[in-house]
Biopython code that builds the backbone (N, CA, C, O; Angstrom):
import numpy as np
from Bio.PDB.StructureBuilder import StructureBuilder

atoms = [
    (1, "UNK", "N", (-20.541, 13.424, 33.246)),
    (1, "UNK", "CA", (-19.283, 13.886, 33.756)),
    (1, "UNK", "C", (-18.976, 15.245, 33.143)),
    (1, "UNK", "O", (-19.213, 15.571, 31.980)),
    (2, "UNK", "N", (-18.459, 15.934, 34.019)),
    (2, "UNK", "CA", (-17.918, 17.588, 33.300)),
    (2, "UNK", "C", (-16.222, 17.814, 34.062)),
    (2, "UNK", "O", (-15.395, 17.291, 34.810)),
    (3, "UNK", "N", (-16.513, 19.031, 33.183)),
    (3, "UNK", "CA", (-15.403, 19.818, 33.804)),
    (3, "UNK", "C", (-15.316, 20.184, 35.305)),
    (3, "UNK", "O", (-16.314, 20.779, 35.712)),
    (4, "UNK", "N", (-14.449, 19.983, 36.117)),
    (4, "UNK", "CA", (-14.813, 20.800, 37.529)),
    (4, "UNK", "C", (-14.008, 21.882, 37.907)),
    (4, "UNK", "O", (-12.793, 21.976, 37.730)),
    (5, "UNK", "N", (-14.738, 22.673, 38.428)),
    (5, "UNK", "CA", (-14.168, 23.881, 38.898)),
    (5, "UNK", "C", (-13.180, 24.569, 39.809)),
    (5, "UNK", "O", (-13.305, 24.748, 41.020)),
    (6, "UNK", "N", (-12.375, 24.854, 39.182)),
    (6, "UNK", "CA", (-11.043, 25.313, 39.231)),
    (6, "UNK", "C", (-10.833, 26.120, 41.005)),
    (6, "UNK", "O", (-9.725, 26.296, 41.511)),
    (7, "UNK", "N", (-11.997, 26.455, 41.598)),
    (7, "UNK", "CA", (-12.234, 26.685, 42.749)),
    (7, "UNK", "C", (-11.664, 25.656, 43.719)),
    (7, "UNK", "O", (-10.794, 25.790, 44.580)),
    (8, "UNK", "N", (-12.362, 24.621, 43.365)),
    (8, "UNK", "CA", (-12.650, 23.484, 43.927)),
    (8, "UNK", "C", (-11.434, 23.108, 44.214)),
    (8, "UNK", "O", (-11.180, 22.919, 45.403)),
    (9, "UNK", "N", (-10.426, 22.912, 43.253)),
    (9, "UNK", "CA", (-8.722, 22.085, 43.077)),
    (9, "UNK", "C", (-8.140, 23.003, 43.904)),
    (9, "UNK", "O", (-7.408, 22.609, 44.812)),
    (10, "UNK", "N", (-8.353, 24.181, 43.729)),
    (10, "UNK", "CA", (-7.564, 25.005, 44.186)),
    (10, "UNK", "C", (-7.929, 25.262, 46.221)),
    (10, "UNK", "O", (-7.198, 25.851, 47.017)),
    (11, "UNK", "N", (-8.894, 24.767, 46.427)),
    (11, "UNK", "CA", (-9.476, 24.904, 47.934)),
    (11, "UNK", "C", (-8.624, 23.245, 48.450)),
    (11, "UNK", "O", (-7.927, 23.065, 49.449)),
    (12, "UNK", "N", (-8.949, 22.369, 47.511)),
    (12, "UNK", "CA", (-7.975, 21.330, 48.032)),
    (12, "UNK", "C", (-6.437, 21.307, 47.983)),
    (12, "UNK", "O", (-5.990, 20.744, 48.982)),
    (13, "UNK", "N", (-5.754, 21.619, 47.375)),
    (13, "UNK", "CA", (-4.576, 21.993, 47.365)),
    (13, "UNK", "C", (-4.407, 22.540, 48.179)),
    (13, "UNK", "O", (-3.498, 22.084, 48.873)),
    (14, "UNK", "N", (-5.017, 23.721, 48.662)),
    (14, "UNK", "CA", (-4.704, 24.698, 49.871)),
    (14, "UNK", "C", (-4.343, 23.948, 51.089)),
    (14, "UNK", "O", (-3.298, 24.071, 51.727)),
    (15, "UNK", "N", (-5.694, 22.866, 51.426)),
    (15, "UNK", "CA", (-5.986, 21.863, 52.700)),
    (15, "UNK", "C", (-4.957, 20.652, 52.171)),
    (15, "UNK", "O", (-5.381, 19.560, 52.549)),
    (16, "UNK", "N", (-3.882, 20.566, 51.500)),
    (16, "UNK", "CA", (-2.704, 19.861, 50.915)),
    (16, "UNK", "C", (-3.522, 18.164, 50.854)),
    (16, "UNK", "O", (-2.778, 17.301, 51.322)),
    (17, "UNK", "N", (-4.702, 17.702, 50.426)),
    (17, "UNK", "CA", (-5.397, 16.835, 50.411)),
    (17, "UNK", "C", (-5.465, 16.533, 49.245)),
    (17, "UNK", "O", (-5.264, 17.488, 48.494)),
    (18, "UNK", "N", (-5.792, 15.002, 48.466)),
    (18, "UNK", "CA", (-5.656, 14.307, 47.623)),
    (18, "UNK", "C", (-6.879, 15.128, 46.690)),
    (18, "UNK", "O", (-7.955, 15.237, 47.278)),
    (19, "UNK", "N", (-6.822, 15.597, 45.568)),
    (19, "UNK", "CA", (-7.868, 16.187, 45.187)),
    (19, "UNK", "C", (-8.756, 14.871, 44.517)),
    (19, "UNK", "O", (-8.520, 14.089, 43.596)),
    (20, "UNK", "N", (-9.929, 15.054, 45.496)),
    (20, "UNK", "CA", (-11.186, 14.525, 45.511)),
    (20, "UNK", "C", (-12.420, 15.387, 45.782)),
    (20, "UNK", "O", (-12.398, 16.198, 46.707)),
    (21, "UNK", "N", (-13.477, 15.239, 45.016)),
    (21, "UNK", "CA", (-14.810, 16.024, 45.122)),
    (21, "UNK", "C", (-15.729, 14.963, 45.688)),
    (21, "UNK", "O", (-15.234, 13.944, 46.171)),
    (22, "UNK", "N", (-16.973, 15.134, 45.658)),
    (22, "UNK", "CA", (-17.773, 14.393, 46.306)),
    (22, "UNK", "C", (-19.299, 15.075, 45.227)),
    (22, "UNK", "O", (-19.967, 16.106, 45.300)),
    (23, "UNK", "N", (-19.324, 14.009, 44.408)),
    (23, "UNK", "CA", (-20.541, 14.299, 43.804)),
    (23, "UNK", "C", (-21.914, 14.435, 43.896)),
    (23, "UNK", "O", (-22.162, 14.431, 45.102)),
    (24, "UNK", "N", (-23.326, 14.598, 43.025)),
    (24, "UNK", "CA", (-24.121, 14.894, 43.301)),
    (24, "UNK", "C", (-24.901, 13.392, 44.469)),
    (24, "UNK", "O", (-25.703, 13.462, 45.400)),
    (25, "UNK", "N", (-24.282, 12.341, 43.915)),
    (25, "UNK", "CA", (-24.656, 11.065, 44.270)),
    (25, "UNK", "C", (-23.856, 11.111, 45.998)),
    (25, "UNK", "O", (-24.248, 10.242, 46.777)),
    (26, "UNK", "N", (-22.987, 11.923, 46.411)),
    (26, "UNK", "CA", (-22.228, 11.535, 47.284)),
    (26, "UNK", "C", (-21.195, 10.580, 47.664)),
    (26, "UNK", "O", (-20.764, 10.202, 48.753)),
    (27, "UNK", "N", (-20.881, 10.256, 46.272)),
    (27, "UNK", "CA", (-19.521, 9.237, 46.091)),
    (27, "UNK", "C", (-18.169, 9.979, 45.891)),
    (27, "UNK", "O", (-18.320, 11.140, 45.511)),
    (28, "UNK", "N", (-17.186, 9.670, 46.020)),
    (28, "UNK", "CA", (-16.016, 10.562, 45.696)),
    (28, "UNK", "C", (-15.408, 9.698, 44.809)),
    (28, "UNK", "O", (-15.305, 8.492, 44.584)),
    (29, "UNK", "N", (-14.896, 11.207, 44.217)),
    (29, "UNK", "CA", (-14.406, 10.614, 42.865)),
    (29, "UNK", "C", (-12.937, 11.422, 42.669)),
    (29, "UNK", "O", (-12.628, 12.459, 43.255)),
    (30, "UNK", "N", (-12.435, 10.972, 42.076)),
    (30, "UNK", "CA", (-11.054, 12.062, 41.619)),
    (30, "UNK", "C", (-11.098, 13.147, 40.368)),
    (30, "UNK", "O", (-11.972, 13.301, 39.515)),
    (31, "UNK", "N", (-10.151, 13.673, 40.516)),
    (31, "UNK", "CA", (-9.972, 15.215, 39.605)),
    (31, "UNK", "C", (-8.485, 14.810, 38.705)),
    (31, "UNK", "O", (-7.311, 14.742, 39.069)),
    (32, "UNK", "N", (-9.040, 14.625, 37.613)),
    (32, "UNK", "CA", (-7.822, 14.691, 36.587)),
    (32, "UNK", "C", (-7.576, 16.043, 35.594)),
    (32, "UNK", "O", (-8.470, 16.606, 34.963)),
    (33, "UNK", "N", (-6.091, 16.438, 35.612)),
    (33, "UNK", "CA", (-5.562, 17.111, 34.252)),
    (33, "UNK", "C", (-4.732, 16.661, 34.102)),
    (33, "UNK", "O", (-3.955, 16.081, 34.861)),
    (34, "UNK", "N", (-4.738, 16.908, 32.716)),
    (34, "UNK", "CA", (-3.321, 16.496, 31.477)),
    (34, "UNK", "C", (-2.427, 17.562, 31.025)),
    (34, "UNK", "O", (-2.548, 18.770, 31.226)),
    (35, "UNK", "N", (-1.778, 17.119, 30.572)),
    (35, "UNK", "CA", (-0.722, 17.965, 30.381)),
    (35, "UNK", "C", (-0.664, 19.336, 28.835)),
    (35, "UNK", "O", (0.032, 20.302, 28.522)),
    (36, "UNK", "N", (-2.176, 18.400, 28.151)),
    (36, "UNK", "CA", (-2.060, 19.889, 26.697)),
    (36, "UNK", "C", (-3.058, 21.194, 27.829)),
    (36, "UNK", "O", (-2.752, 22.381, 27.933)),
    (37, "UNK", "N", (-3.902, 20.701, 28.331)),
    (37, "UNK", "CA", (-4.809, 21.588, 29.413)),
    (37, "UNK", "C", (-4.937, 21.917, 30.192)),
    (37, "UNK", "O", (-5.972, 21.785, 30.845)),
    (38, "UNK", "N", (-3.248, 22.943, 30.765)),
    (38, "UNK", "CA", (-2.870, 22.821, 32.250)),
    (38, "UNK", "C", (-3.995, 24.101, 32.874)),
    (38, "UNK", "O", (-4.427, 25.131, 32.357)),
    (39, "UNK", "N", (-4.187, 23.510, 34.114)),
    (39, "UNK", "CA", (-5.612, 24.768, 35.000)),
    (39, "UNK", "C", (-7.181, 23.999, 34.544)),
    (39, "UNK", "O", (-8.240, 24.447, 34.983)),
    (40, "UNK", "N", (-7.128, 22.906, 33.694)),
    (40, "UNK", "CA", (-8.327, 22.419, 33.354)),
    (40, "UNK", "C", (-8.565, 21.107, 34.077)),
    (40, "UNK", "O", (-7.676, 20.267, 33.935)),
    (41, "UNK", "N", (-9.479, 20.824, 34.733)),
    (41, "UNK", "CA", (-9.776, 19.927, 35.456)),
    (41, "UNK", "C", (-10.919, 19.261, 35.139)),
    (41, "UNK", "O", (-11.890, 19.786, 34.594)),
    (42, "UNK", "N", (-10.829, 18.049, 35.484)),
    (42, "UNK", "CA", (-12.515, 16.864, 34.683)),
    (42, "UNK", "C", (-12.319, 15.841, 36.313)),
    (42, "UNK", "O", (-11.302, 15.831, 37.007)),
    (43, "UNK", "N", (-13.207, 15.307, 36.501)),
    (43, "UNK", "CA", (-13.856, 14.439, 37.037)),
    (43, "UNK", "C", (-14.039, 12.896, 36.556)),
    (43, "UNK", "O", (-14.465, 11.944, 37.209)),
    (44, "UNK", "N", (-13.544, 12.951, 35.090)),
    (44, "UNK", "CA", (-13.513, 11.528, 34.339)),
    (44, "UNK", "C", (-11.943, 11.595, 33.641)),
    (44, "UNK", "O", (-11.317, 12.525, 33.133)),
    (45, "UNK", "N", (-11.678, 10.403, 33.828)),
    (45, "UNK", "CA", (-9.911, 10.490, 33.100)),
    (45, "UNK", "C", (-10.712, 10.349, 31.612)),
    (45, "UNK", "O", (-10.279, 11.048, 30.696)),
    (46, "UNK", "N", (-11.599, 9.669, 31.411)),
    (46, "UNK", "CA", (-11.887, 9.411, 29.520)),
    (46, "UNK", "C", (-11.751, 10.755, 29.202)),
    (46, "UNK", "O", (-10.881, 11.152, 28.428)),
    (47, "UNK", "N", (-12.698, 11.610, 29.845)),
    (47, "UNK", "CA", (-12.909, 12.905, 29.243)),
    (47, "UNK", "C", (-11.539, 13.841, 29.428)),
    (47, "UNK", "O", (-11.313, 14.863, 28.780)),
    (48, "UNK", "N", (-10.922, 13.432, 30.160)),
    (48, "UNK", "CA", (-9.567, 14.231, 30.286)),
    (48, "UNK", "C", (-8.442, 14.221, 29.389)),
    (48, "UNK", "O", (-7.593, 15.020, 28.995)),
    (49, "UNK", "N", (-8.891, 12.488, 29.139)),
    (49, "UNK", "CA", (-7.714, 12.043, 28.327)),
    (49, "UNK", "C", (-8.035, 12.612, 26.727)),
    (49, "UNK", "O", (-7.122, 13.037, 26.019)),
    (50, "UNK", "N", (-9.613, 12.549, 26.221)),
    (50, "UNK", "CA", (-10.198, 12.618, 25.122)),
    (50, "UNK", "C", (-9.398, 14.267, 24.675)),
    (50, "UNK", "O", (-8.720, 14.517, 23.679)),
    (51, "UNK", "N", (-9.769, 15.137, 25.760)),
    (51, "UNK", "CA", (-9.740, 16.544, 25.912)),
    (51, "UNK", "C", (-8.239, 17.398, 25.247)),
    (51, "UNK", "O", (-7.865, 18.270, 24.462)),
    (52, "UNK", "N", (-7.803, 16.425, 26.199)),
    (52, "UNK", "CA", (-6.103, 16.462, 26.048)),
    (52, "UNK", "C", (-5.319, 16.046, 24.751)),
    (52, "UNK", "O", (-4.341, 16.691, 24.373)),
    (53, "UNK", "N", (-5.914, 14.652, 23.912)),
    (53, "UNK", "CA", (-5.533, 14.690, 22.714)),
    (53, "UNK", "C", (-6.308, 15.599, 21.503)),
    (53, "UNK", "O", (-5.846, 15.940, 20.414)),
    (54, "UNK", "N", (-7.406, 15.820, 21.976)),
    (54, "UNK", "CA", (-7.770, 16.874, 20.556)),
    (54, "UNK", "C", (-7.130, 18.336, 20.952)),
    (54, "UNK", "O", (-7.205, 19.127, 20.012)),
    (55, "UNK", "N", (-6.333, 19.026, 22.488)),
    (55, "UNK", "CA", (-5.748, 19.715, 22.494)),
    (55, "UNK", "C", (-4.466, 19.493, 21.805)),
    (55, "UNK", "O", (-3.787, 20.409, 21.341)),
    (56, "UNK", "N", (-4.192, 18.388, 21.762)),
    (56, "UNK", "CA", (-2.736, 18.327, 21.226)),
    (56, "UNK", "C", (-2.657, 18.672, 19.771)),
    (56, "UNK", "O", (-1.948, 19.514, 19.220)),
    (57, "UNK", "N", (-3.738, 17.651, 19.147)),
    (57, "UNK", "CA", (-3.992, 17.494, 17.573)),
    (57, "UNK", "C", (-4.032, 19.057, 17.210)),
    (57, "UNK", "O", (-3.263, 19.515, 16.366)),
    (58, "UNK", "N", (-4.894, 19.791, 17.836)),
    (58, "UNK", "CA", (-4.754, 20.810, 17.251)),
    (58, "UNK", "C", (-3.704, 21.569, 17.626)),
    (58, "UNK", "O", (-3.936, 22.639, 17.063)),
    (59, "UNK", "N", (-2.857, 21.668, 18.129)),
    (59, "UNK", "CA", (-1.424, 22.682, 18.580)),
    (59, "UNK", "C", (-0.709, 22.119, 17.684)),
    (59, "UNK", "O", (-0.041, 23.029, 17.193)),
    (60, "UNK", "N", (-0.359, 20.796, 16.996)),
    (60, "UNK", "CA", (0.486, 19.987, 16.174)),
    (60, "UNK", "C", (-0.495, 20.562, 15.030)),
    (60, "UNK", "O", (0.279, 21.413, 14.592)),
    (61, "UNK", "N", (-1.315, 20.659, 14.468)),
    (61, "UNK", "CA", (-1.661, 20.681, 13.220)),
    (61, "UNK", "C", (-1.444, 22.756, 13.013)),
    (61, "UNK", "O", (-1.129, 23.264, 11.937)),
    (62, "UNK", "N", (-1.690, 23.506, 14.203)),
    (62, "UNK", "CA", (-1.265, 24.817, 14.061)),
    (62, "UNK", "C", (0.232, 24.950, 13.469)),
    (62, "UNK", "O", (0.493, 25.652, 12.492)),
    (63, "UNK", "N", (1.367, 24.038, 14.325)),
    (63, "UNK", "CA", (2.476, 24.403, 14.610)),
    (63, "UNK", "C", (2.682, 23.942, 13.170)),
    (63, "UNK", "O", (3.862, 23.910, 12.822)),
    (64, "UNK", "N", (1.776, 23.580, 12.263)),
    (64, "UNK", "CA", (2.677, 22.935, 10.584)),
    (64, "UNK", "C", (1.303, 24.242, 9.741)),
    (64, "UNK", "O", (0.927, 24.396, 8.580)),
    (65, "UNK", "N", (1.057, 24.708, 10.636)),
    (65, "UNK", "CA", (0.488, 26.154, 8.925)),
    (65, "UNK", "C", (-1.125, 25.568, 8.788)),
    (65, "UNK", "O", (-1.842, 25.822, 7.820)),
    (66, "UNK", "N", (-1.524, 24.758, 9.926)),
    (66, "UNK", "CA", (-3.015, 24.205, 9.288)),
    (66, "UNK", "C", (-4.130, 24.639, 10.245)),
    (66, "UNK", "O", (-3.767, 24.958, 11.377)),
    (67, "UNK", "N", (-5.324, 24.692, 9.979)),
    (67, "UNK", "CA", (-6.609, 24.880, 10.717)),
    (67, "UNK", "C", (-6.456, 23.784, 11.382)),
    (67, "UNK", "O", (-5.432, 23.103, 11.413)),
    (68, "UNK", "N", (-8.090, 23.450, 12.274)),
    (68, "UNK", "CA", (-8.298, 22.129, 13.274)),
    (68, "UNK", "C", (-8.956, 21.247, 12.392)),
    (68, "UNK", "O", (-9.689, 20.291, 12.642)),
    (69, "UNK", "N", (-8.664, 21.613, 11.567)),
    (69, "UNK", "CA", (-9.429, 20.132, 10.495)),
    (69, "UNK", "C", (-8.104, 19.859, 9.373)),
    (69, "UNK", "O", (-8.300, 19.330, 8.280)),
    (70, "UNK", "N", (-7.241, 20.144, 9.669)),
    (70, "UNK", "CA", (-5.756, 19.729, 8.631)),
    (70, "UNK", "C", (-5.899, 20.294, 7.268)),
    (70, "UNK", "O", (-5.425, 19.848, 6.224)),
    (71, "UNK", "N", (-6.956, 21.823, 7.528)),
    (71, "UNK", "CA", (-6.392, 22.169, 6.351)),
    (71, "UNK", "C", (-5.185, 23.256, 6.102)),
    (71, "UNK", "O", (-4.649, 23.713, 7.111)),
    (72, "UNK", "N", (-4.607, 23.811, 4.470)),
    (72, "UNK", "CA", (-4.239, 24.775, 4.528)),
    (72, "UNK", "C", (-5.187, 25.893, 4.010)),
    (72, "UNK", "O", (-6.394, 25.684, 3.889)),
    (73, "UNK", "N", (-4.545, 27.224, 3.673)),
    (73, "UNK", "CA", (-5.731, 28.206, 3.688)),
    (73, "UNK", "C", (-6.343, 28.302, 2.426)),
    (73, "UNK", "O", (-7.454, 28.763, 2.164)),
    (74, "UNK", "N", (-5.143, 27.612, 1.352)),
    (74, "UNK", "CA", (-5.960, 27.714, -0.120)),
    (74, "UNK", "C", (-7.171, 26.504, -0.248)),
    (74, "UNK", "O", (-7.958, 26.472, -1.193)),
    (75, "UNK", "N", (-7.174, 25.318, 1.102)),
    (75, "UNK", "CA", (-7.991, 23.910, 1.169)),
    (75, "UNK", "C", (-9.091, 24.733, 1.866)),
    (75, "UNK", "O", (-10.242, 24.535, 1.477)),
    (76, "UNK", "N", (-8.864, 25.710, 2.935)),
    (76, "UNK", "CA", (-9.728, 26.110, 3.192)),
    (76, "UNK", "C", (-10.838, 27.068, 2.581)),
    (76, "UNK", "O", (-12.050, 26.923, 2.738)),
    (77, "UNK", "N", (-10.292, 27.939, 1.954)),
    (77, "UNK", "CA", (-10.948, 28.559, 0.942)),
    (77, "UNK", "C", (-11.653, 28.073, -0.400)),
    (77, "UNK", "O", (-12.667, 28.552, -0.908)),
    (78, "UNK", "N", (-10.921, 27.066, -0.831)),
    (78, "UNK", "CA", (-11.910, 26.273, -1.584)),
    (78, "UNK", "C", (-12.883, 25.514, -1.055)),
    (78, "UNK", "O", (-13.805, 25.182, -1.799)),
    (79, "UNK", "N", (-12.881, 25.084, 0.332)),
    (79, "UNK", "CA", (-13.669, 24.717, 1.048)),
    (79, "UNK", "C", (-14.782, 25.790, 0.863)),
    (79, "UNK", "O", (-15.301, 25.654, -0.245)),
    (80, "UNK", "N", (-15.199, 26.585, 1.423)),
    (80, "UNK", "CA", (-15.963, 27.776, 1.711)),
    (80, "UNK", "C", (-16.666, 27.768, 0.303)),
    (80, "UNK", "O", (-17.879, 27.735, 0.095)),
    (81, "UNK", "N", (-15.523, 27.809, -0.727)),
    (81, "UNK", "CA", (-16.003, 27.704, -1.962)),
    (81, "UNK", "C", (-17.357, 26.931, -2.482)),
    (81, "UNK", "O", (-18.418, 27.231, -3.030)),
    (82, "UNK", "N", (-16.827, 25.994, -2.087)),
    (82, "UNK", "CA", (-17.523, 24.279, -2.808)),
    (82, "UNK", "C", (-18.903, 24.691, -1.342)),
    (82, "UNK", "O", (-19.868, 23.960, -1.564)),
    (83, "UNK", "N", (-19.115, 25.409, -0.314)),
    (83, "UNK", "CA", (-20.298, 25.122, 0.568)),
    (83, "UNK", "C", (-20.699, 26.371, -0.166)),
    (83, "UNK", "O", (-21.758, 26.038, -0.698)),
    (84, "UNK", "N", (-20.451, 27.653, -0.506)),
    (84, "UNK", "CA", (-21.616, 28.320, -0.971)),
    (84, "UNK", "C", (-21.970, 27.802, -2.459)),
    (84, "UNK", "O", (-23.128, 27.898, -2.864)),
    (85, "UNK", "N", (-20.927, 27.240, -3.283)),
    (85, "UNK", "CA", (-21.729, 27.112, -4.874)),
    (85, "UNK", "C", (-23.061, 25.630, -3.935)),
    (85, "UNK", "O", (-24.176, 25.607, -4.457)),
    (86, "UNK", "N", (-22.943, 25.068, -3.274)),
    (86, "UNK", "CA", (-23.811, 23.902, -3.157)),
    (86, "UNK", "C", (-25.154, 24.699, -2.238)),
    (86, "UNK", "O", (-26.295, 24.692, -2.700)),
    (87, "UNK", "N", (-24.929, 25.153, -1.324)),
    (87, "UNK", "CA", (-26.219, 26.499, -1.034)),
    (87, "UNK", "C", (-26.798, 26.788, -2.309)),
    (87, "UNK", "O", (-27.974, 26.462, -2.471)),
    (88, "UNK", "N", (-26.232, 27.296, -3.163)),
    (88, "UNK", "CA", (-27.024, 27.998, -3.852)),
    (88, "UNK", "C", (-27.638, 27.114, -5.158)),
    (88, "UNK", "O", (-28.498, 27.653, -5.855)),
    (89, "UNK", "N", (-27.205, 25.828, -5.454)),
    (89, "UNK", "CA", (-27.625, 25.055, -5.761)),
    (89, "UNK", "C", (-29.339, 24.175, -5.333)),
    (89, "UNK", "O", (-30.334, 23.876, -5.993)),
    (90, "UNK", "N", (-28.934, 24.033, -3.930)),
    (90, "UNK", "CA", (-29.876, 23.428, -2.810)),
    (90, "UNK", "C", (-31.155, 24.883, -3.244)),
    (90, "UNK", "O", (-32.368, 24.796, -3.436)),
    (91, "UNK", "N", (-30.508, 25.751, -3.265)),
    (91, "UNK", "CA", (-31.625, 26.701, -2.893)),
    (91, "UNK", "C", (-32.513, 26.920, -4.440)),
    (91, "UNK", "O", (-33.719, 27.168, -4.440)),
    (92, "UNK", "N", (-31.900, 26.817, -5.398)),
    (92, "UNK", "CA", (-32.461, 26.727, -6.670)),
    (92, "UNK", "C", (-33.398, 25.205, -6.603)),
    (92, "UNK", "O", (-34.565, 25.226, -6.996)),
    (93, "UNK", "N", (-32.798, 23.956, -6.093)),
    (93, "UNK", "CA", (-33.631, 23.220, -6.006)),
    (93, "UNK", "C", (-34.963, 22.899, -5.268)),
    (93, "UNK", "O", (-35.595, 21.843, -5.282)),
    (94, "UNK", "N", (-35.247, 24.104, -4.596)),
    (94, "UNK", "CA", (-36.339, 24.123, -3.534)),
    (94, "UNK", "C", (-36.825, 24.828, -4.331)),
    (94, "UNK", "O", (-37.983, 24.513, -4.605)),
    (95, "UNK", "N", (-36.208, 26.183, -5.151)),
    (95, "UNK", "CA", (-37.240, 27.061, -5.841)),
    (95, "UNK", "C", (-38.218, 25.911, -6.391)),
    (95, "UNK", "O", (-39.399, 25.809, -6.058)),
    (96, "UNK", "N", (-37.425, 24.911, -7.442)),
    (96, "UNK", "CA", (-38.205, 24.462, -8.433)),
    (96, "UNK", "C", (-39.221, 23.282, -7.560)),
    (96, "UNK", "O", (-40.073, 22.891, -8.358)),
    (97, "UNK", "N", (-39.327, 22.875, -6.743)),
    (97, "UNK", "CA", (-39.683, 22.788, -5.907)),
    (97, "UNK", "C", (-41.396, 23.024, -5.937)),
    (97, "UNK", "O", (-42.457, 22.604, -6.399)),
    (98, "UNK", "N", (-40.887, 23.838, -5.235)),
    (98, "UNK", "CA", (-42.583, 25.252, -4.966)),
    (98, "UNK", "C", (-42.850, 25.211, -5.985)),
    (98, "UNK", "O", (-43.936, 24.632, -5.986)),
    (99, "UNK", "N", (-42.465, 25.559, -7.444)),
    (99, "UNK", "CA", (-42.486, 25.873, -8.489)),
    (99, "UNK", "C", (-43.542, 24.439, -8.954)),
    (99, "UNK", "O", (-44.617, 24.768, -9.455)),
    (100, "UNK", "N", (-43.295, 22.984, -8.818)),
    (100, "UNK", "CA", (-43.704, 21.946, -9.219)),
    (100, "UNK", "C", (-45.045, 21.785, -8.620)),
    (100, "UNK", "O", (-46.165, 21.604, -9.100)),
    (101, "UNK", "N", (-44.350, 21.968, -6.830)),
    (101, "UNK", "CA", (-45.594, 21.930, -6.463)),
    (101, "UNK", "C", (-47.568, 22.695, -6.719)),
    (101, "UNK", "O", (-48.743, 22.366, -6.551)),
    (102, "UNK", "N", (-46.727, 23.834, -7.206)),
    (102, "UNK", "CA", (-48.150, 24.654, -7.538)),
    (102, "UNK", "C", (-48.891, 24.438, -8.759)),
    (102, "UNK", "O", (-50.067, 24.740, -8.963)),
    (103, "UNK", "N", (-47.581, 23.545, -10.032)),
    (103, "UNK", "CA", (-48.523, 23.659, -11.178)),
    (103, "UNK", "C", (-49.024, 21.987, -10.995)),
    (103, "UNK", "O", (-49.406, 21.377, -11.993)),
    (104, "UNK", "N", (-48.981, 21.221, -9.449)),
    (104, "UNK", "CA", (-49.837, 19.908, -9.670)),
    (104, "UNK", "C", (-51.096, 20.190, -9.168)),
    (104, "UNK", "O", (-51.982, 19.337, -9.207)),
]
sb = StructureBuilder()
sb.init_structure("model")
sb.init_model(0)
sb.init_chain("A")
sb.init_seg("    ")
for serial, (resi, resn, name, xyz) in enumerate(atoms, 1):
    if name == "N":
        sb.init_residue(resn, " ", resi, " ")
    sb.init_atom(name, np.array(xyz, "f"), 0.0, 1.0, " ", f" {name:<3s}", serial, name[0])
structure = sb.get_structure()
C-alpha cells in the first residue's frame, strides 16, 4: 500500500465521485486523509491512520521546545556527544584488532 497521488483525488473530485482508485489488481479501493496530513492521500486507512499520529506526535512534541524523539537541545547534544566518544572507542577497538590479528 502507498501514498496516492494527489492527481488522482483531485480528477475525482472534479467528476464529484466517491474517491475511489482502481488498483494494480483491478479492485477498487478507497482514498483516505487525516486530518495532521491535509493534501496527503493513502489507499490504506492503517497507513493513514499510522501517518497521521506520528504527524501529530511530532507537532505536539515541537509545540513544547523538543526534537521528534522528545528531546531537548542540551539531551540532544549530549546525545551527539555519547555517539562520537563511542565511534571512537569502536574504532580504537578494531585498531587493536588488526593489531592482534597480525601478531597470531
Amino acid at each position: 500500500m502507498a501514498e496516492v497521488d494527489s492527481r488522482v483525488v483531485a480528477e475525482a473530485k472534479k467528476a464529484n465521485t466517491i474517491i475511489q482508485v482502481t488498483n494494480d489488481a483491478g479492485e477498487q479501493t478507497g482514498i483516505f486523509e487525516g486530518p495532521h496530513l491535509p493534501g496527503r492521500y493513502f489507499d490504506n486507512y492503517t497507513e493513514c491512520l499510522y501517518k497521521n499520529i506520528e504527524a501529530n506526535r511530532i507537532k505536539t512534541l515541537a509545540a513544547q521546545g523538543l526534537n521528534e524523539h522528545g528531546q531537548t537541545k542540551e539531551q540532544q547534544e549530549a546525545s551527539k556527544k555519547c555517539k562520537e566518544e563511542a565511534k571512537k572507542k569502536q574504532e580504537k577497538a578494531d585498531i587493536v584488532d588488526k593489531m592482534l590479528e597480525k601478531v597470531k
